[in-house]
Each structure stands twice: as structure tokens, then as C-alpha cells.
N, C-alpha and C positions, 0 to 999 in steps of 0.2 A: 567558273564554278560558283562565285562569289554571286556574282549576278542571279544567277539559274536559281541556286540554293534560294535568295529574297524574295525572286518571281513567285516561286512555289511555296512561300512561308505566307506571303501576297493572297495566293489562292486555295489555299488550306485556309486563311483565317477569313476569307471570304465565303467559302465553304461552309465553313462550322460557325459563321454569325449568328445563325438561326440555331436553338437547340434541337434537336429530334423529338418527337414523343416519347421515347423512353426517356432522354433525361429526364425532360420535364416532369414526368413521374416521379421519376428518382428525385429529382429537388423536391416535389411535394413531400414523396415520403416522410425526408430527412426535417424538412419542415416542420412537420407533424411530431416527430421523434422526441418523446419528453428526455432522454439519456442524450447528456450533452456530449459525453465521452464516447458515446455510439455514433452520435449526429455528427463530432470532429472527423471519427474513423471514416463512415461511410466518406465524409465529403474528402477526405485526402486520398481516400482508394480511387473517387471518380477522377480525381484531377489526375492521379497517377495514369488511368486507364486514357485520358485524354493526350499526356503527355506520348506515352506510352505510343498511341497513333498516330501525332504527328512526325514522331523518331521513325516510325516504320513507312509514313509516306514519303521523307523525305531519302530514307535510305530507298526504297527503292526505284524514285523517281529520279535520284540523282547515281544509279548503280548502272545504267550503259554508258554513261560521259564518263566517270570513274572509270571503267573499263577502259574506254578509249583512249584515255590519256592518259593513263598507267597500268595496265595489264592487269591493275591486280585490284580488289577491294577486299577491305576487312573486315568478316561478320561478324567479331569481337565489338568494331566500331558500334553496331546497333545498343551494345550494353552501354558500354564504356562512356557513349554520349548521355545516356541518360541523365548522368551525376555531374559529367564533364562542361555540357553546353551551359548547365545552372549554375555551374561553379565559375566557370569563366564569366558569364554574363552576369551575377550577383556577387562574386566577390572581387574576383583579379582583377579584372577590368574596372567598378571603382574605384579600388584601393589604388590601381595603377594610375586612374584617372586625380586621384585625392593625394596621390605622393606630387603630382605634376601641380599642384594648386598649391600646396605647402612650400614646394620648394623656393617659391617666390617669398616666403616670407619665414618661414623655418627649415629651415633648408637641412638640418640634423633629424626633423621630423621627419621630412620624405627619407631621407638615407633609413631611416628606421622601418618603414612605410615598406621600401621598393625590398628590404631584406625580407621583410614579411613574406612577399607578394613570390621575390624569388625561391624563399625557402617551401611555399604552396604548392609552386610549379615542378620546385623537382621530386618532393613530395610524390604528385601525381606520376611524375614520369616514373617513377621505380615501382608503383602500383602497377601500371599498365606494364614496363617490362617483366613482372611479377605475373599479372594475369598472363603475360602472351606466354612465359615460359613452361603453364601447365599445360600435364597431356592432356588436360579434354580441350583444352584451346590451340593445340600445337598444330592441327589442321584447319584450323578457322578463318582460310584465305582461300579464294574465290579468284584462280586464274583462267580469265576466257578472252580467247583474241575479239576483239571486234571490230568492224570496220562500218562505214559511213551506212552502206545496204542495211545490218543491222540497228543501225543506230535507226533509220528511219521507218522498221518493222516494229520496232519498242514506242517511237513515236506515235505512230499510226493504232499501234495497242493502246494507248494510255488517252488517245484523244478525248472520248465518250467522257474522262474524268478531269481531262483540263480543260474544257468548252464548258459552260452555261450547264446544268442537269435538264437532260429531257430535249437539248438541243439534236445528239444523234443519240439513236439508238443502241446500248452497250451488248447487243447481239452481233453488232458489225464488228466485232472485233474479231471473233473468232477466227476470221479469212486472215489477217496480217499474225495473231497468234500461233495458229495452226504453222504458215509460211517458214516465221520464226524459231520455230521448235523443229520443224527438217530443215533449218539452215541450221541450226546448231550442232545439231544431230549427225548430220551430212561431215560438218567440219569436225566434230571429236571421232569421228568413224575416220576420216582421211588418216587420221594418224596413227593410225592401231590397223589398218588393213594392206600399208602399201609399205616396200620397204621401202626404207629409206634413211639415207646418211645427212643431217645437221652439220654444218659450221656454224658452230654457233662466234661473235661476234667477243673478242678478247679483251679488247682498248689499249693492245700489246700487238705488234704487227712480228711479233718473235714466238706470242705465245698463243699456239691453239687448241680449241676446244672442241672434238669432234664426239657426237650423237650420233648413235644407232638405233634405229628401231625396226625391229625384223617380227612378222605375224608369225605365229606359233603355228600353225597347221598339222592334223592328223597328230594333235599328240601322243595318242593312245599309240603307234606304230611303234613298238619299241622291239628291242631285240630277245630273246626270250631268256636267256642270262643274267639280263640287266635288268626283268621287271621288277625284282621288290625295291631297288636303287630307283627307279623310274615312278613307283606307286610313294615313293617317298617324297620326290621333288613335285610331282604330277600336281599341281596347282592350278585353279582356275584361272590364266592368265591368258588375255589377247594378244600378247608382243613379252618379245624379250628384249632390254634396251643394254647396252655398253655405250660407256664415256670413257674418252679417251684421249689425255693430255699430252701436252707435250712444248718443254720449250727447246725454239730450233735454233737460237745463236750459236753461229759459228766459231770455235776457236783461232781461225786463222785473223779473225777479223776483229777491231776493237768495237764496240756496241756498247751506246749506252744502257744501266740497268734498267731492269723494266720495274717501273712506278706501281705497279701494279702490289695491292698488299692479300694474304691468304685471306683474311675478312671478305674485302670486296669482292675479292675474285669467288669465294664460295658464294656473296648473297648474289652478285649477278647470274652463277649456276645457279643457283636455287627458282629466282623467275623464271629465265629461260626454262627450264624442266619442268619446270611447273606448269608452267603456260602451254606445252609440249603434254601435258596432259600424263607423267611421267610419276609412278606413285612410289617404284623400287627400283631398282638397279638390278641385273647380274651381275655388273661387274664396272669397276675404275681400273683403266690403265693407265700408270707414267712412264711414258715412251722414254722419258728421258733420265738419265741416271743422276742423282745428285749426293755430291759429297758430306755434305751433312747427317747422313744416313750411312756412311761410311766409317765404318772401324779401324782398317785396316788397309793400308795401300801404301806400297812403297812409292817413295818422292824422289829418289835418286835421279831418273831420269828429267833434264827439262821440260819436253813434253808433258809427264805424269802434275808436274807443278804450274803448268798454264792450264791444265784442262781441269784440273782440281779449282783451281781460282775462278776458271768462267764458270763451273758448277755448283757454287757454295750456296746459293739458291734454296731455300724451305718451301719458297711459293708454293709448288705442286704439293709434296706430301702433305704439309700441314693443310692445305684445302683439299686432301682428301680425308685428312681428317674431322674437316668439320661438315663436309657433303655425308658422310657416313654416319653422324648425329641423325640429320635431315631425313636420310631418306636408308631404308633399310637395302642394305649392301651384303651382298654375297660374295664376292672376290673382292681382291684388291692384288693386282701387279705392279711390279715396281722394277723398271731397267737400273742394273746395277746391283752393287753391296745395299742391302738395309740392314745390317746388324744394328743400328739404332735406333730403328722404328719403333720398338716398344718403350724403348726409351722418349723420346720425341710425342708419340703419341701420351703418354702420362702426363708429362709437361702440360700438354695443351687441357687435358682433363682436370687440373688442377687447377690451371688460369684459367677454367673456365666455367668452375663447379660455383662460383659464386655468383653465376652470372647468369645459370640454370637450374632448375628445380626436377627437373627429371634427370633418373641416370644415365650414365654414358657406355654407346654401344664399345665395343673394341672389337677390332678387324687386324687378322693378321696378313704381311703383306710376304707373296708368293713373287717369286724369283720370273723377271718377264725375261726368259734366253730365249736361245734357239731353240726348237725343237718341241716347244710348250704348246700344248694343244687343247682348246673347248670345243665342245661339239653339243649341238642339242640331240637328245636322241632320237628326232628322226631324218638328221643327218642332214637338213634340210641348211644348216648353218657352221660354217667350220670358223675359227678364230686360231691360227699359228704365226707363231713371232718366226722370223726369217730369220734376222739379225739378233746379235744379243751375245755377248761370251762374257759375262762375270767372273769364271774362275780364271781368265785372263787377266793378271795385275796389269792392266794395261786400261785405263779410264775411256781411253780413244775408241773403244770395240764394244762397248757397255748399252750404247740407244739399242732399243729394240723396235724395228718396224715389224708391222703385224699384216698378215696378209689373210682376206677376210674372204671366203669360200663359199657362195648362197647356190642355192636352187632357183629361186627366182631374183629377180634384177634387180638391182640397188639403183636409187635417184639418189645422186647429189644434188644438196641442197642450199643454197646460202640461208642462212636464218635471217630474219628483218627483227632484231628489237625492238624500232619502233613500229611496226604494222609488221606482225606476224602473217596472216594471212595475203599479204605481196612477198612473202618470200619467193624467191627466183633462182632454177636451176644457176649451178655455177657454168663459170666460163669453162669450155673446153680445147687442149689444145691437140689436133689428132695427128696422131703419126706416119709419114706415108711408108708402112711395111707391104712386102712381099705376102705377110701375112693377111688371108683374108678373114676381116670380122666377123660374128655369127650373125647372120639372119635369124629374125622371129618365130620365124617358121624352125627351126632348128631342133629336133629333139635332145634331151637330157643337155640341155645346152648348162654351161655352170659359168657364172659370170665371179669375177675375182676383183678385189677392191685391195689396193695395196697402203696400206699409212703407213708413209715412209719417216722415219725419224734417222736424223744423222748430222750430227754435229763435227765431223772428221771423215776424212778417206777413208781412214783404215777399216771403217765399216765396214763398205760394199768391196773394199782388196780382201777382206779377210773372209767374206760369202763366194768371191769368185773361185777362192782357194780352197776353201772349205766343203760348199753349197754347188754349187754351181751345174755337175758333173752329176750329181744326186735328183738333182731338180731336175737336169732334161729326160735321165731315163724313165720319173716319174709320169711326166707330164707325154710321151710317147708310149709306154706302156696304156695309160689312161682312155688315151686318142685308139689304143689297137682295140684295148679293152670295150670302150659302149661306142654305141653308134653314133654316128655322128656328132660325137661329144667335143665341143667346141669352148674354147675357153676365152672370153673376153673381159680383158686385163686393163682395170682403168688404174693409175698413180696418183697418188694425193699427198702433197707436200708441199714443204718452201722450197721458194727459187732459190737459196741458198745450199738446197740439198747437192753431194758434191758424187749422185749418182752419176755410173759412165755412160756412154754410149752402148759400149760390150753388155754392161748389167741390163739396159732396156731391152737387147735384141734377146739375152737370155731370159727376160722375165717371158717374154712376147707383150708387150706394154703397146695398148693401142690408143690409148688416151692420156690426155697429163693434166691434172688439175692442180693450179697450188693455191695453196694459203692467203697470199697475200695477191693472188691476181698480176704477180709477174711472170715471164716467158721462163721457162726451164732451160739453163745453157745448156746439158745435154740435148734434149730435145730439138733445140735449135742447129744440134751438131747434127743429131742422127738425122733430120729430113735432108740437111745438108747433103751426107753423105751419099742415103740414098739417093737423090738426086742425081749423085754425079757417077753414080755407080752404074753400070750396061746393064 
């Protein structure tokens, strides 16, 4: 960057050696100018206007490398430098260079010196976090994936002004601009037109982070009951997105804690989504239930007192509280008791109110059980929790996996943090059932995405007891109901998960995708079986 930035300081000041005719006017003018305090003015408005353009060639000549080696650029930066570059290069930088000259011979002068210089620097930094935290600056960040094809479309634009003037012609640009603008165009359409399911990348191999983004279609279909509820939500929007958390460590198992802190984990969502091209939420799920949100739970049992310990965890909640600052959120589900979510949540708005200048949204969070059900209303997208029994004092039954009901087919996705656009479907593991899969050709075909969360047996024992019996009459009434209505059932989870054999053949589960890209020991059971089965 260091290099690139010189190059191009190199040939801007090669550039602008020669003044244009208007300056030269403009200095005659001010020449001319018997008002000294006029003649100062004009001449600090030119230099500003000078400065001024090289801040804006460099930003934008050095804004596809930025891109590429950070996802993100900051149009705050274009301000911020103006005062910043002159400050650093006229003051810090000699003072810094003048405490280092001192020290050799007054050595309580530089300690005096380097305070100065430190107390400047942070100075500046509580300005900048100060600007960055107003609304008009709060969307002032520029996420766009880009990759090498681009980089070399922006190149091929910008040639005509980094070659010699007059060497090519600045009409030849048009052909690589043009290019440029439907490859970009092409890639922010990709993700607003196709569904599709994100993993996004944790730095927690316990803790994941799944993205939804499903196109909105035919929203005007609505039911005729429901239109003034439907004329209320009825928003110009291309996609509806859900995130959806969850940490999988198992309690049978000792694991180390995850490193992982609510800060990071919110600014690493916040890229990711960003970069995802992601502006609101419907909705945050925490698959997973945690005790610190808990009021009330009897301890008596062993059990209840191991599974309260591996769950003392704030991770999730509290980064859902600060994703919900971010980005304007509609729901919030929570596996388990939260009787102290609004507790928890104040907390963080107080630790945090001196650290922001705008106020703070509050989000109340809805109970993720069984039985819970979103639907858009043109039916086109179903979200219901399978699992889930909260008002069971029982910690062990509390994850909620959610099984996700579309019209049109979900892609799983691996997400690439470092090069978004090589993102690459995930590994799939398929199952050999009796059952056959839907072909494309298939009408009213409805494809089913399961996020499995489950930190204990007693989960999928207590759906088989429960669920189970409910779930086949539905899904056979369904199949007599439309025509050829075929249901293909993909699972998404850690290989940790302690679903059975019996649960896969009751889902009809015909693919298995986990988390962390290990084999499912059911799964490895159930082809078993079939196998050996006549």
C-alpha cells in the first residue's frame, strides 16, 4: 500500500508540475489583489482546492487494492485525511523525530516531547471515534468483494490517467468501465436474487454463524384477512435475511472455552453482512440457550448443574445485542429462559452509551420452542423451531433447531472471508434411503433446510416422544394433499450433534451438511444400516 500510495504521490506531483491556465489566472489575479487579507484568503482557498484533489486522487486510485485486501474502505477517510496526513507529517512525525534527537542529550526533554506527541495521537483517536459514531457517518463504509478480474477492469479504467497525457485516448475507457459496472452489478444482483444459506466463518469451530437470504417474490399475494397487516409490513425490499447463532459444545464432553469475545464476534458479523450486501435483518436466532439470561431453574438435579456450567456463556446474547445497534432488527429468538434480557441488555447500553453518540435501539427477545412459527406472506418461506421446551425445568431440552420450509431451493454456502466471491458450496454427505429425491422437474416441489442445534440427547428423545407421530401424519397428508409434492430435506449441524438414526429416517433427511466439515456418526450409522438391510 506503502509503495502504490508514493507511486501515485510520484505522479500527481508530476501531473500537476505544470500549472493549468486557470490557475495561472488565478495567481495573476491574487497578484493583482491590492486587499492583503483577500490575497491570503484566495491563496489558502487554492491550496485547500489543490489539497483537496490530491486527497480525492489518492483515495480513489488506491480504493480497489483497499477493497481487496480488506473488504472494506472508509469514506470518512477522505475527510479525516485532510487534517490527519498534515498533522501527522508537520507535527507528530517531527516532534517524534525531535524527542529521538533530544534523547541523546536531554533525555527528560524527549520524555516531555514523546508525552506531548502521545497525548496528540490520542487526542485524534477519540475525534475520529467521535466522528465515526455520528448518524450521518454511521453508514460511511463501502463493502465490496473484489477479486484480481476486477482489480484489473479498474486498472485498465484508470490507464489513460496514469500513462504520459495524450498518450491514449480517455474514450478508451469506456469498454473496460462499462465491463466493470455489469460485473458489479451482475455480483450485487447474485445475492438478492438466489436463495441462499451463508456459513459464515466463526474462528470458534463450537460456534456458528448461519445467513439466510431468501428473494421476496410476488409480494403483493397476500391473503385477504391479512391485507392491512401485510400493507403495513409491505416494504420495498429484495430479500428477507435471518441469522442464526448458535454455540454446539456438548455437555458430555470437556471443551475448551471459546476465545471468542461479544465485541469481536459482533465486528466480524458486521463485515461479513456488510460485505453480503445485508442493510436489515428480519430476524436473530440463539439456537442455543444460556444461563445467564436465566432467572430461575432448579439445581437439584446433577445434570441441571453441568449443563448450567457449560452454558454460562453471554457470547451470543450480548452480540445480539450489539448487531441490533448495527443493523435494524425485527425479531430476536432466544432458546431457553431469558427473563434477564432486559436486564443484560441495559447493562450493555450503559457500558456503552459513552462510547456512542447516537441512541440505542431495544429489541425484545421472543421465546425460540416448539411450535414457533414465521411465515412471509406469500407463503413462499416457512421458519419453525422443531425442538425447544422451555417451560421444561430441565436445561437439557431448551436448544431449539429450526427447520426452514422454501418454495424455491436453498444453496449452501461456505462463505470465504478472505475472497468472498470464491466462496464454495459446502461439502455434502448423502444418504442412501429408500427414499427418492425430487427431481427438478418436480412440481410444488418444497425443499426443507433443517439447523440442527443440540447439545444433549434428551433433545431429539424428547421430539421423538413428543413430535414425531405429529410430524409423519403431517408430512403424508401433505404428499396426498398436492401433486407431486416432494420434500427434500437437507441437515445442518456439528458433528457433535447427538441426532439418532430413527430421527434422520423420521425427518426423511437426504443430505447432511456439518459445521465443521466432520462425518455425522449417525449418518455414518444410518448408510450402514441401509446397507445391510434386504
Amino acid at each position: 500500500m506503502s509503495i502504490i500510495a508514493v507511486a501515485l504521490l510520484l505522479k500527481y506531483e508530476d501531473s500537476s508540475a505544470q500549472p493549468s491556465h486557470a490557475e495561472l489566472t488565478q495567481l495573476a489575479a491574487f497578484s493583482h489583489d491590492a486587499n492583503t487579507s483577500r490575497q491570503v484568503l484566495k491563496r489558502m482557498w487554492l491550496g485547500f482546492k489543490r489539497l483537496f484533489k490530491l486527497q480525492f486522487w489518492l483515495f480513489i486510485a488506491l480504493l480497489p487494492i483497499t477493497l481487496l485486501l480488506f473488504g472494506k474502505a472508509s469514506l470518512l477517510g477522505l475527510v479525516v485525511n485532510l487534517f490527519a496526513i498534515g498533522l501527522f507529517g508537520w507535527v507528530i512525525v517531527p516532534l517524534n523525530l525531535l524527542a529521538g534527537l533530544c534523547y541523546l542529550i536531554v533525555p527528560t526533554l524527549a520524555d516531555a516531547i514523546w508525552t506531548l506527541v502521545i497525548a496528540i495521537v490520542a487526542y485524534l483517536h477519540e475525534l475520529i471515534i467521535w466522528l465515526t459514531a455520528l448518524p450521518i457517518f454511521s453508514g460511511a463504509w463501502l463493502y465490496m468483494p473484489v477479486n484480481m478480474a476486477i482489480l484489473l477492469m479498474v486498472l485498465l479504467a484508470m490507464l489513460p490517467w496514469l500513462l504520459p497525457r495524450g498518450l491514449i485516448s480517455r474514450w478508451l475507457v469506456l469498454a473496460p468501465l462499462t465491463l466493470l459496472v455489469m460485473t458489479v452489478y451482475a455480483n450485487q444482483e447474485s445475492l438478492t436474487t438466489i436463495p441462499t444459506l451463508y456459513i459464515l466463518p466463526t474462528g470458534d469451530q463450537y460456534v456458528s454463524a448461519v445467513l439466510l437470504q431468501y428473494p421476496v417474490i410476488n409480494n403483493e399475494k397476500v391473503h385477504k384477512d391479512n391485507k392491512k397487516h401485510a400493507a403495513a409490513r409491505r416494504v420495498n425490499k429484495k430479500n428477507v435475511s435471518w441469522l442464526f447463532l448458535a454455540d454446539h459444545r456438548p455437555d458430555s464432553v470437556r471443551t475448551m472455552p471459546s476465545t471468542l469475545t461479544a465485541d469481536k464476534f459482533s465486528a466480524t458479523l458486521e463485515q461479513q453482512l456488510r460485505s453480503l450486501s445485508i442493510k436489515r435483518l428480519e430476524g436473530i436466532v440463539v439456537q442455543s440457550s444460556s444461563a445467564a439470561l436465566t432467572a430461575t431453574l432448579s439445581t437439584s438435579s446433577t445434570s441441571n448443574s453441568k449443563i448450567l456450567k457449560s452454558n454460562n456463556s453471554e457470547l451470543l446474547p450480548m452480540t445480539v445485542a450489539q448487531l441490533s445497534q448495527r443493523f435494524p432488527t425485527a425479531q430476536y429468538w432466544q432458546a431457553g429462559r431469558s427473563e434477564r434480557w432486559p436486564e443484560r441488555q441495559r447493562a450493555y447500553q450503559v457500558a456503552s452509551q459513552s462510547d456512542q453518540a447516537k441512541t440505542h435501539t431495544t429489541i425484545s427477545a421472543q421465546g425460540c420452542e416448539q411450535g414457533k412459527i414465521w411465515q412471509l406472506m406469500n407463503d413462499d418461506l416457512t421458519l419453525q423451531a422443531i425442538t425447544g421446551w422451555r417451560k421444561i425445568n430441565d436445561a437439557s431440552v431448551w436448544d431449539c433447531t429450526l427447520a426452514i420450509d422454501s418454495r424455491l431451493p436453498i444453496q449452501v454456502i461456505n462463505y470465504n472471508a478472505a475472497e468472498p466471491l470464491k466462496s464454495l458450496p459446502s461439502n455434502i454427505q448423502t444418504l442412501q434411503s429408500d427414499i427418492e429425491a425430487p427431481t427438478p422437474q418436480a412440481k410444488n416441489t418444497q425443499s426443507r433446510l433443517i439447523l440442527n442445534a443440540d447439545t444433549h440427547p434428551r433433545v431429539w428423545q424428547m421430539w421423538s416422544l413428543l413430535c414425531s407421530i405429529e410430524y409423519n401424519d403431517k408430512n403424508s397428508n401433505l404428499n396426498n394433499t398436492l401433486d407431486n409434492a416432494v420434500n427434500s430435506t437437507t441437515w445442518l449441524g456439528h458433528s457433535t450433534s447427538h441426532i439418532s438414526t430413527e430421527v434422520i429416517s423420521q425427518q426423511q433427511i437426504h443430505e447432511i451438511i456439518t459445521y465443521d466439515n466432520k462425518p455425522l456418526d449417525a449418518a455414518l450409522a444410518f448408510n450402514a444400516a441401509t446397507k445391510d438391510s434386504p
